[in-house]
C-alpha positions as CSV (number, residue, x, y, z in Angstrom):
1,X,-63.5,53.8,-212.2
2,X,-59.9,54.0,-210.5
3,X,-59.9,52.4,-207.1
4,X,-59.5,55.9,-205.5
5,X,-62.7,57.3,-206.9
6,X,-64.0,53.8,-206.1
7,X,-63.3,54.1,-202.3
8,X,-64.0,57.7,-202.0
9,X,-67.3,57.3,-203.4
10,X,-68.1,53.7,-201.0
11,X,-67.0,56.4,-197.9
12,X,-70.2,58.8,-199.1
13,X,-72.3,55.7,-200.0
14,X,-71.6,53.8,-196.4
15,X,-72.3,56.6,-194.2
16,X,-75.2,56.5,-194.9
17,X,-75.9,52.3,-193.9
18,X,-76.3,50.7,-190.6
19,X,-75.6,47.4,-192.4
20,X,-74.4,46.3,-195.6
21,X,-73.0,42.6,-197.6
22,X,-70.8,41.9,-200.2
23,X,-73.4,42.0,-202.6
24,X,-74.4,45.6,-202.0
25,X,-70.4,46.5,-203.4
26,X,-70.4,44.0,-206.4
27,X,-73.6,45.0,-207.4
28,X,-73.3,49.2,-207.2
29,X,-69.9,48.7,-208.0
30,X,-69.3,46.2,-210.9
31,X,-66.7,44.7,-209.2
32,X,-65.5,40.9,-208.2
33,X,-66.3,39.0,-204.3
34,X,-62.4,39.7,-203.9
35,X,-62.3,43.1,-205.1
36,X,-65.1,43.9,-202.8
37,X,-63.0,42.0,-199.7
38,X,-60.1,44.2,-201.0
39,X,-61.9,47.5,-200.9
40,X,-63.5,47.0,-197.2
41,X,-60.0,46.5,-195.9
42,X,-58.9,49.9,-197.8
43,X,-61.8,51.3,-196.2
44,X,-60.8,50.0,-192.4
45,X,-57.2,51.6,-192.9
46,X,-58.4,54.2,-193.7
47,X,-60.6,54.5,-190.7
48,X,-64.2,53.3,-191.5
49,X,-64.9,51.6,-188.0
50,X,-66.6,48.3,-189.8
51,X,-67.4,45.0,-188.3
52,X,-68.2,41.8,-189.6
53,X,-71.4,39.5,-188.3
54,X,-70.3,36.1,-189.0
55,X,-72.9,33.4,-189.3
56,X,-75.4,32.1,-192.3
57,X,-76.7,35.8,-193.0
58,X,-73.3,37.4,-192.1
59,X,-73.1,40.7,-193.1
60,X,-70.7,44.3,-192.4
61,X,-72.1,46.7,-189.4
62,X,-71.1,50.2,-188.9
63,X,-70.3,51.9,-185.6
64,X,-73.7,53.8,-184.4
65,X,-71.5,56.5,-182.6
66,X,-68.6,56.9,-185.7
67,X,-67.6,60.3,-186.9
68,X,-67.9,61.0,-190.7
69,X,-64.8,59.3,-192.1
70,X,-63.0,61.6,-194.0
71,X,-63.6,61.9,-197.2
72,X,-60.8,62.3,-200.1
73,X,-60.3,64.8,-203.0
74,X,-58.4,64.7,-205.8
75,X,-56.1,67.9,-206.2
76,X,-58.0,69.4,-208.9
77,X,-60.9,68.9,-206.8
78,X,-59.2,70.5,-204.1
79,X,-58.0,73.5,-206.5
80,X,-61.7,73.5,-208.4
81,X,-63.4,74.4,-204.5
82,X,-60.4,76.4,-203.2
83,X,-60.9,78.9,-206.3
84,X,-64.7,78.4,-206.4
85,X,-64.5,80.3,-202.3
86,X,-62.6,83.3,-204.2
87,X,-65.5,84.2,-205.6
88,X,-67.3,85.3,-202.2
89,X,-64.4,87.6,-202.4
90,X,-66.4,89.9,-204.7
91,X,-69.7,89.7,-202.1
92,X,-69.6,92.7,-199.0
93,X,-72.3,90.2,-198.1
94,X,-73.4,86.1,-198.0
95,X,-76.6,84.4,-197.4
96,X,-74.5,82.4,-195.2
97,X,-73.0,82.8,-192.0
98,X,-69.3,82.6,-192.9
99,X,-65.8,84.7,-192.8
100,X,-64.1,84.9,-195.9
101,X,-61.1,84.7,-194.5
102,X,-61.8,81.8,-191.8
103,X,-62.8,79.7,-194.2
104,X,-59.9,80.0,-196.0
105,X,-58.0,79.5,-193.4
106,X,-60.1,76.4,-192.4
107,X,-59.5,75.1,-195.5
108,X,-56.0,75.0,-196.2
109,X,-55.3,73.3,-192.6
110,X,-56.6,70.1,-194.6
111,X,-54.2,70.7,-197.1
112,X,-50.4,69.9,-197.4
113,X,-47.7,72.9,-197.0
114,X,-46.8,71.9,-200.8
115,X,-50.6,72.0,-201.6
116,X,-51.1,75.2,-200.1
117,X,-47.8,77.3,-201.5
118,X,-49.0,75.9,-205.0
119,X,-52.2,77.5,-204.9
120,X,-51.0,80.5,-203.7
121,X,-48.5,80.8,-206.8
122,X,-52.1,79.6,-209.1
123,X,-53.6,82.7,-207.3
124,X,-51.0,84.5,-208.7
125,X,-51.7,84.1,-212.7
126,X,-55.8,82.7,-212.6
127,X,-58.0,85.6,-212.9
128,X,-61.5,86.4,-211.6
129,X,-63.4,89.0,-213.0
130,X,-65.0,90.3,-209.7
131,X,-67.1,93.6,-209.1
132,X,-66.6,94.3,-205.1
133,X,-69.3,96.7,-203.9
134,X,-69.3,98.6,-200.4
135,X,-73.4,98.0,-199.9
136,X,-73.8,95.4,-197.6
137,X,-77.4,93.2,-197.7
138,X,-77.9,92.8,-194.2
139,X,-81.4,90.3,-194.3
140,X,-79.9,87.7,-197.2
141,X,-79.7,85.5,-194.6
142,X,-83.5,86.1,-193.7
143,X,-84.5,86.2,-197.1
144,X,-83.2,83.1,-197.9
145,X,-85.0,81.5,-195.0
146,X,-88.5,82.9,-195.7
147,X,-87.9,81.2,-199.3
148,X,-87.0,77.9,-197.8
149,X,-90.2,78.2,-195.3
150,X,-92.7,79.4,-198.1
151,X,-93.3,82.8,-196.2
152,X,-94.1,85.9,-196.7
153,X,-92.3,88.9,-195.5
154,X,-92.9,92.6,-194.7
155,X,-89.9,94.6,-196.2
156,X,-89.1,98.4,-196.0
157,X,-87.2,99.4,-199.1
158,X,-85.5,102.5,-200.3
159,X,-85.1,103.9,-203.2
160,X,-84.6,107.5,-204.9
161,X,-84.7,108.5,-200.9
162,X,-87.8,107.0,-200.8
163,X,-88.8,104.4,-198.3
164,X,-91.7,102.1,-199.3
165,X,-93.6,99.3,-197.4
166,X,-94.0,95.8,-199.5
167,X,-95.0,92.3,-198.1
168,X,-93.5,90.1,-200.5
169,X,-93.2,86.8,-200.8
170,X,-89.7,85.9,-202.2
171,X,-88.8,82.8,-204.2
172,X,-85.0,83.5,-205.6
173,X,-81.8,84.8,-204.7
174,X,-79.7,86.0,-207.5
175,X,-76.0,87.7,-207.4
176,X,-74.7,89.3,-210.3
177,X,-71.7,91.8,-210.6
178,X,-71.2,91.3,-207.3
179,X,-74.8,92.5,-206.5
180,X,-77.6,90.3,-204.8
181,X,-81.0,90.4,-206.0
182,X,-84.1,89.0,-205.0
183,X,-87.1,88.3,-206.9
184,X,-90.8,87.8,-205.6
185,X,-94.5,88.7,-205.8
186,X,-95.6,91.6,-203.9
187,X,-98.7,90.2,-202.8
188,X,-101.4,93.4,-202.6
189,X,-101.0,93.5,-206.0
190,X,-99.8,90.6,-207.4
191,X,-96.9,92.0,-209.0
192,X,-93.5,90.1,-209.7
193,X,-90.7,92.2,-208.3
194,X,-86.7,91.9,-208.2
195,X,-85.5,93.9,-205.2
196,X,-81.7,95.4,-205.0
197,X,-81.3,93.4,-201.1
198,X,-79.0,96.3,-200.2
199,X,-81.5,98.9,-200.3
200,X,-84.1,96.8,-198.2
201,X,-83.1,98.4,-194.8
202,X,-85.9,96.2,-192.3
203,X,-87.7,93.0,-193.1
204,X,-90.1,91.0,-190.6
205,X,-92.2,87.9,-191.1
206,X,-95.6,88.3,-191.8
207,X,-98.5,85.8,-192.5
208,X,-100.1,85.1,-195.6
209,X,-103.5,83.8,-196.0
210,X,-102.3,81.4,-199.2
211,X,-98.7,81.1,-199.6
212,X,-97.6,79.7,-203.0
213,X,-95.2,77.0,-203.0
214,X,-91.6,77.4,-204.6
215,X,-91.9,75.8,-207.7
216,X,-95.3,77.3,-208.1
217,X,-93.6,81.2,-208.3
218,X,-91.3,79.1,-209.9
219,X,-93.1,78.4,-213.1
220,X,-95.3,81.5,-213.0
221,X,-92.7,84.1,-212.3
222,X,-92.9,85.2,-215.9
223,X,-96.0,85.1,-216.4
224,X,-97.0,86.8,-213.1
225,X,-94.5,89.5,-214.6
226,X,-96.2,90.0,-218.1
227,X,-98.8,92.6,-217.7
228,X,-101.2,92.9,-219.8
229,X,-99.9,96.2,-221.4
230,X,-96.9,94.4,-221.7
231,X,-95.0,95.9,-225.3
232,X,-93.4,92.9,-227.3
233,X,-90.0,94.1,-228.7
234,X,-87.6,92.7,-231.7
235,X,-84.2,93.5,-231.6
236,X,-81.5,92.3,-234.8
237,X,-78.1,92.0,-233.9
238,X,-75.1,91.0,-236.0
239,X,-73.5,87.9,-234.7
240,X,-70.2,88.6,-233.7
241,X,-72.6,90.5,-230.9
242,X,-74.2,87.5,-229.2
243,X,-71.5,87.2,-226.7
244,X,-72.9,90.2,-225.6
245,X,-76.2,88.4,-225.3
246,X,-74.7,85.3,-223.5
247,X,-72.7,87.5,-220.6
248,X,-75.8,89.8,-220.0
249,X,-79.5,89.4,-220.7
250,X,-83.1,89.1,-218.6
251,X,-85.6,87.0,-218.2
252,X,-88.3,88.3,-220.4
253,X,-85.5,87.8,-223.7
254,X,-84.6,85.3,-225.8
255,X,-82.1,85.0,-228.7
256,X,-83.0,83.2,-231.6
257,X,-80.3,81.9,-234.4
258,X,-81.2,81.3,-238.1
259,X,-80.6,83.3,-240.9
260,X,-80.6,86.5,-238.4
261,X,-79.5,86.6,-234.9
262,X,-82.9,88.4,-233.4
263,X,-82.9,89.4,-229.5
264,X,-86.8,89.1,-228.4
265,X,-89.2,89.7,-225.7
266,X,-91.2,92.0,-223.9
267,X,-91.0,95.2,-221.7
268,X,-93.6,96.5,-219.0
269,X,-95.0,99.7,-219.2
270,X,-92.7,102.0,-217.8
271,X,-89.5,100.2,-218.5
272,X,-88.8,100.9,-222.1
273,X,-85.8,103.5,-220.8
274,X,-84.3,100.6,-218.9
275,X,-84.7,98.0,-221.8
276,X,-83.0,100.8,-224.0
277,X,-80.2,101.2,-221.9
278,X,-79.4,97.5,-222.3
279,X,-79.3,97.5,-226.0
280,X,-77.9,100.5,-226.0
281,X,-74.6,98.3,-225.4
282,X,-74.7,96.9,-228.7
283,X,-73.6,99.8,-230.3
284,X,-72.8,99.1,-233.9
285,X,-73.8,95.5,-234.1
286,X,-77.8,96.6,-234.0
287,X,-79.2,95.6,-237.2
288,X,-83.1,96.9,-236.7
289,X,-85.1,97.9,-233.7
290,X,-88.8,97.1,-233.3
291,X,-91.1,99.0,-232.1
292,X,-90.7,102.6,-233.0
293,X,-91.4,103.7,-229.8
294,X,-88.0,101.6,-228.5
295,X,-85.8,103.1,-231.2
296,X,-86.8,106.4,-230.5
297,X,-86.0,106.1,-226.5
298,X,-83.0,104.7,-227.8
299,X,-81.8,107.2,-230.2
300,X,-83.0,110.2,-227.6
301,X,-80.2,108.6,-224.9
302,X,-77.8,108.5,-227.8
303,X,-78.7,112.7,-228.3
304,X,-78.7,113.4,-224.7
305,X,-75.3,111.7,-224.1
306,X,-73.6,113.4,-227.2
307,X,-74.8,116.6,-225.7
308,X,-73.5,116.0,-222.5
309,X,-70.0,115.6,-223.9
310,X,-70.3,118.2,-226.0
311,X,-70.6,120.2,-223.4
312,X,-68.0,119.0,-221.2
């Protein structure tokens, strides 16, 4: 470890301390009695308010009432979380409190006026493949909370210009193509859901009898999601495909490599036409479909969408 990553990492591991020796250092740190004298003195200039106890036991204190020292980043660290904010870019909303743009521009005030014009010209030629929407979630930050606090919640959702009641009680926050989902168990009927959190339009806290615990939903979600009508399904896809597989897939599947390349899992009733449409983007590199039923629903989309261009 270079003595810069040494030092940054002692800031992190300090602030934490009241009190530490010389053998705390050499020990976590691998490092000589002198190299450890060294280092603490690094530390000082660079701000760490420590003081030395003298004596039999003497030992380093820390100042009760110190700020965080600052801590240091290499410039591909910097560059790695500048680029990593981009991507809230794609988000009309955050579970988090936050401006965009002011953090930004809170950010680059701890960077150098080199620093900052090189990133701008890296923003320039690194690409993000982002999918902006106009739907904003307005209770992410609500929803998030309730997960944190192993509560249920009352939601009002609308779909198809319907609204609907739930009480849910959610256990993951998911955002994909610049869409936020969340997943949970609606609890009258023991269902697992995934909700679209721009369509719920209220949500207020309600109180369960026998909330689950996190990891609990965790580990059942799946499960919890298989009825017992569930339809297994067997999909064979030509390899060059399973990037296909890899950028895009649910839950419920799983892609298995061996002498085929087989896509399986299972559907709910009711959601063959949605499990369809996803295989659907295959095209040419589906080898077999199993069941019949899924082919067919397949190969009816197929007719429906060559008569609509036919007719165009």
């Amino acid at each position: 470890m270079k003595k810069s990553e040494r030092l940054n990492d002692m800031i992190t591991y300090l602030n934490g301390r009241e009190f530490f020796n010389l053998h705390d250092l050499t020990d976590k740190y691998k490092i000589s009695k002198s190299t450890a004298l060294r280092d603490i003195r690094s530390l000082e200039q660079l701000g760490m308010p420590i003081y030395a106890e003298h004596g039999r036991h003497g030992r380093y204190g820390i100042l009760k009432n110190r700020l965080l020292s600052p801590i240091t980043f290499t410039i591909d660290e910097v560059y790695a979380l500048y680029f990593a904010m981009l991507t809230l870019e794609a988000y009309q909303s955050t579970p988090f409190h936050l401006s965009g743009n002011q953090l930004n521009e809170k950010f680059e005030t701890c960077l150098s006026k080199k620093q900052i014009e090189h990133i701008h010209r890296m923003k320039k030629v690194l690409q993000f493949e982002m999918y902006p929407h106009q739907y904003a979630s307005r209770f992410l930050d609500q929803i998030l909370k309730s997960i944190l606090t192993e509560s249920s919640c009352n939601i009002q959702y609308s779909k198809n210009n319907q609204v609907k009641s739930y009480q849910v009680q959610f256990f993951k926050i998911s955002a994909k193509f610049g869409q936020w989902y969340a997943a949970g168990i609606e609890l009258h009927t023991n269902q697992h859901r995934v909700f679209r959190c721009d369509r719920i339009t209220a949500i207020t806290e309600a109180t369960a009898k026998f909330p689950l615990s996190i990891d609990e939903l965790l580990s059942r979600s799946l499960e919890i999601y298989r009825s017992e009508s569930s339809i297994d399904f067997e999909v064979e896809i030509l390899e060059q495909a399973k990037d296909i597989f890899y950028k895009e897939h649910y839950p419920s599947m799983k892609m298995e490599n061996g002498d085929r390349t087989v896509i399986s899992g299972f559907y709910n009733s009711g959601e063959e036409a949605f499990i369809a449409d996803y295989f659907m983007k295959y095209g040419n590199y589906v080898v077999s479909v199993k069941p019949e039923s899924l082919k067919n629903t397949i190969q009816d989309k197929i007719k429906n969408l060559l008569k609509h261009y036919q007719t165009l």
